[in-house]
C-alpha positions as CSV (number, residue, x, y, z in Angstrom):
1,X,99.7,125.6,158.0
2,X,100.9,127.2,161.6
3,X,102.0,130.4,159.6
4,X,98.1,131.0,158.1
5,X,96.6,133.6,159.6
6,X,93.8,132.5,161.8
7,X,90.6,131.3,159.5
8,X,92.4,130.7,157.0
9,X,91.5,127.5,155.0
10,X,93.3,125.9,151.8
11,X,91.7,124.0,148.8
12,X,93.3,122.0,146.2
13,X,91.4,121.5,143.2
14,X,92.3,118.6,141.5
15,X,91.2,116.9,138.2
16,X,91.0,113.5,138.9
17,X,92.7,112.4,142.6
18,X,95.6,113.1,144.7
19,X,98.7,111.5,143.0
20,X,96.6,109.9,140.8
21,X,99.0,109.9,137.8
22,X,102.5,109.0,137.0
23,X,103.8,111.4,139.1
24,X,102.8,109.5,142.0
25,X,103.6,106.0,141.0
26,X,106.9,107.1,139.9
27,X,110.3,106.5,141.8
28,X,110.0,109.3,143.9
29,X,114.0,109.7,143.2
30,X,115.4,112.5,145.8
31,X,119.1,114.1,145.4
32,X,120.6,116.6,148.3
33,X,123.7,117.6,146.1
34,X,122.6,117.8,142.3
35,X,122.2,120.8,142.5
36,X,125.1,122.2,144.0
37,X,126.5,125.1,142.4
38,X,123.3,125.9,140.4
39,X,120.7,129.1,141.9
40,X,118.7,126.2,143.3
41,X,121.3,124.6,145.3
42,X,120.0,126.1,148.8
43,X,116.3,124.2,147.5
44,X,117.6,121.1,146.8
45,X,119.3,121.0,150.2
46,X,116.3,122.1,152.2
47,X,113.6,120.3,150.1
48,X,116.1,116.9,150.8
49,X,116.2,117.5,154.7
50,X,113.2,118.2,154.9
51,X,111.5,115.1,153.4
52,X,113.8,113.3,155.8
53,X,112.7,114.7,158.6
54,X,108.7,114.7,156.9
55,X,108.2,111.3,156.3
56,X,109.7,110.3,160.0
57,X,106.8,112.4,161.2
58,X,103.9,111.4,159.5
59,X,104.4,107.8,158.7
60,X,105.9,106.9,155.6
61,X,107.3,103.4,155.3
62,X,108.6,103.8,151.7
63,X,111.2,106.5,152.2
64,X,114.9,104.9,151.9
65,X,118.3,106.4,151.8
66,X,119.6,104.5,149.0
67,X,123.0,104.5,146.9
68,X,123.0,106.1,142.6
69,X,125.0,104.7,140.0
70,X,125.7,105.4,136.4
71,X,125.8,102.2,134.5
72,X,126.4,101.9,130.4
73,X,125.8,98.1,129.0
74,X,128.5,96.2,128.3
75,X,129.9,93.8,125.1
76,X,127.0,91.7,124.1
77,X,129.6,88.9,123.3
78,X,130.5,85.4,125.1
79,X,133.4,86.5,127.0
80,X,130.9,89.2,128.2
81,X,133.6,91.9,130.3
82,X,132.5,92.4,133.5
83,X,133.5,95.9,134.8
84,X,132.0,95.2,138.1
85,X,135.1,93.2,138.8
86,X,137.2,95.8,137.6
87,X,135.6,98.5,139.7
88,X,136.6,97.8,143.4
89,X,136.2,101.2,144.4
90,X,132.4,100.6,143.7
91,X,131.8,96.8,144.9
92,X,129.9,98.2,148.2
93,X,127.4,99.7,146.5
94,X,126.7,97.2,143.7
95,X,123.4,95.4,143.9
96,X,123.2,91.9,143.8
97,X,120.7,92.1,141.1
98,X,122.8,93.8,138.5
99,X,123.9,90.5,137.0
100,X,124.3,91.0,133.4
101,X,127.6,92.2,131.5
102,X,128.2,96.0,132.3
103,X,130.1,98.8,130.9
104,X,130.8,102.1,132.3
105,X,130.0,101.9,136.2
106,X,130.1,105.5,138.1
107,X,128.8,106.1,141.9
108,X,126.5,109.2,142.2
109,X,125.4,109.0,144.8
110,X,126.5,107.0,148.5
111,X,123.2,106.8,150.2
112,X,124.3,109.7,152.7
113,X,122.3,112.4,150.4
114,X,120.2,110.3,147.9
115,X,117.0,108.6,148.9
116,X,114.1,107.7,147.3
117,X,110.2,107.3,148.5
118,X,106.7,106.1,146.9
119,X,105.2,109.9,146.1
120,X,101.8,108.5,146.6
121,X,101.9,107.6,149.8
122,X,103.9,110.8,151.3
123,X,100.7,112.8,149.5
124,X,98.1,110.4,151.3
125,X,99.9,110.2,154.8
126,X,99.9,114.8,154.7
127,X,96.5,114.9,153.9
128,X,96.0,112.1,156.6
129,X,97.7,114.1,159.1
130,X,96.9,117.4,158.2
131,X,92.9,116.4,158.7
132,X,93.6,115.0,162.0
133,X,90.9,116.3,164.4
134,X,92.2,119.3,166.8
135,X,95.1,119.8,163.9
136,X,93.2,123.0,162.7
137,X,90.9,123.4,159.7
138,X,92.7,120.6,157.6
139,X,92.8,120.5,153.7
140,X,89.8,120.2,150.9
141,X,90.1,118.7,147.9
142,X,87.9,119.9,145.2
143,X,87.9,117.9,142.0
144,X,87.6,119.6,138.8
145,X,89.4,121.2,136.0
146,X,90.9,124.7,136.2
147,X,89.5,126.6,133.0
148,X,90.6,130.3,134.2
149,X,91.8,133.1,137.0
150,X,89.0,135.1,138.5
151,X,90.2,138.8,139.1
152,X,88.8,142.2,140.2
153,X,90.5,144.9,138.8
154,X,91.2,148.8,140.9
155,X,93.3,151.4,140.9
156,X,95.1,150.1,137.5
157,X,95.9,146.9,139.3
158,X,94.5,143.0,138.9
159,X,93.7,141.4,142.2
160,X,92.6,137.7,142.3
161,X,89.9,136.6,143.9
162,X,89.3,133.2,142.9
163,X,89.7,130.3,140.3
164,X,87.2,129.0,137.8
165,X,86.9,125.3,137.4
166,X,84.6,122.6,135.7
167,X,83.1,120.1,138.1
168,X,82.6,116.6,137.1
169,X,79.2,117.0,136.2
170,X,81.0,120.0,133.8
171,X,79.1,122.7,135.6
172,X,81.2,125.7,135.8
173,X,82.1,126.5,139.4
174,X,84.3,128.9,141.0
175,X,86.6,128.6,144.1
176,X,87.0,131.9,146.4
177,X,90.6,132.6,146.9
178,X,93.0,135.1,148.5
179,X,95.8,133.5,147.3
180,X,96.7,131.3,144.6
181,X,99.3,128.9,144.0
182,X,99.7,126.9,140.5
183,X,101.1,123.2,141.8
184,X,100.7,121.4,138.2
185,X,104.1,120.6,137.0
186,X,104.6,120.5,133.3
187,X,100.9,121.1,133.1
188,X,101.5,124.9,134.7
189,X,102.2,126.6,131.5
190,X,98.3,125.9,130.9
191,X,98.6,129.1,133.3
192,X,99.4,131.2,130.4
193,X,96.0,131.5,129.2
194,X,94.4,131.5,132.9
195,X,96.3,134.5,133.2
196,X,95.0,135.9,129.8
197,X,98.7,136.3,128.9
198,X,99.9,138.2,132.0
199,X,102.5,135.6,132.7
200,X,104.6,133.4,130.6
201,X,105.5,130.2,131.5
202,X,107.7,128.3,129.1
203,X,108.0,124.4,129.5
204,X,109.9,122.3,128.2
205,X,109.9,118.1,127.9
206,X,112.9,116.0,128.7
207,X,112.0,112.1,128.2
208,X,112.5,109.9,130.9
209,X,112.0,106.4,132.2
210,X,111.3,104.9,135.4
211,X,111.0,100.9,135.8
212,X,109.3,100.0,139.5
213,X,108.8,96.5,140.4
214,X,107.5,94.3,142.9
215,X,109.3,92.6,145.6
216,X,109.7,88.3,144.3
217,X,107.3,86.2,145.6
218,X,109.6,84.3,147.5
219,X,110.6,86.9,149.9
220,X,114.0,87.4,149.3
221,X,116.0,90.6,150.0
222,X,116.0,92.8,147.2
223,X,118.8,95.7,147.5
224,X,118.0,98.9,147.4
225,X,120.2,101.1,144.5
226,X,118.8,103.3,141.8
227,X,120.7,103.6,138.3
């Protein structure tokens, strides 16, 4: 916010809540060197380095650095082949919860540049600090559901201007803007028609699933590794 120009204030608009979905309950998985090699490489780096240093400033309690691994079942038999045995290379970063029969073990990643946090609560603990008092004009959030791109239109060009939402009464509304950014994930290529076709967006779904649990009840360490 330090490189707005003076008066400048921002807005999300939001259809439900901040984090609301499962976006923000999700792992929060982070990876500095996935992308190495890729046009995005120089992102993944800062974007990683930055959420370090983030989360020390503001607060968060759930960020971690935290060993990857690759693991494949192993024979559902009797003698049940344990490859964790077999795997020395790998023993330090084995979790003491992984206690079943396992295949194929692989590190990817040692803890020095994989981390994980709870997305909901670095979303909560910005806005916290962003709306501190003296901190500037802060952040709004507007609830409602984006439904087009206002626009004026000179000298053969389209300028924008503002954003047309539905409130939650389902009054149409619109937000003033100078400039616009389209935050929504897989949900952005909804842009497509706010645009009237200016812009394409394609998406496309990859199927994933993330299992969070709860600490046990009895207080015992749980450690920390993502598969």
């Amino acid at each position: 916010a330090a490189s707005l120009p003076p008066g400048s204030t921002v807005t999300i608009l939001e259809s439900q809540a901040l984090a609301s979905a499962a976006s923000g309950k999700g792992g929060g998985f982070m990876a500095r060197s996935w992308g190495d090699g890729t046009s995005t490489q120089t992102l993944h780096e800062l974007a990683f380095d930055m959420y370090e240093t983030l989360c020390d400033e503001i607060g968060v309690e759930s960020y971690r650095k935290l060993p990857v691994m690759s693991v494949s079942p192993g024979p559902n038999s009797d003698k049940k082949n344990d490859n964790k045995k077999k795997n020395p290379q790998v023993a330090d970063i084995i979790p003491n919860w992984l206690d079943g029969s396992v295949g194929r073990l692989s590190p990817m990643g040692w803890g020095d540049d994989t981390a994980q946090v709870t997305p909901k609560e670095v979303v909560e603990k910005m806005m916290s600090y962003v709306n501190q008092p003296g901190k500037g004009p802060g952040v709004k959030v507007v609830l409602g559901t984006c439904t087009g791109i206002d626009c004026e239109e000179g000298d053969g060009v389209k300028v924008v201007t503002g954003v047309k939402y539905q409130d939650m009464e389902e009054k149409e509304e619109i937000l003033q803007a100078d400039d616009v950014i389209v935050a929504a994930g897989p949900w952005a290529c909804q842009a497509e028609q706010w645009f009237g076709g200016s812009v394409q967006l394609p998406m496309e779904g990859v199927k994933s699933t993330s299992i969070v649990w709860k600490p046990p009840v009895d207080g015992d360490a749980v450690e920390a590794t993502a598969l």
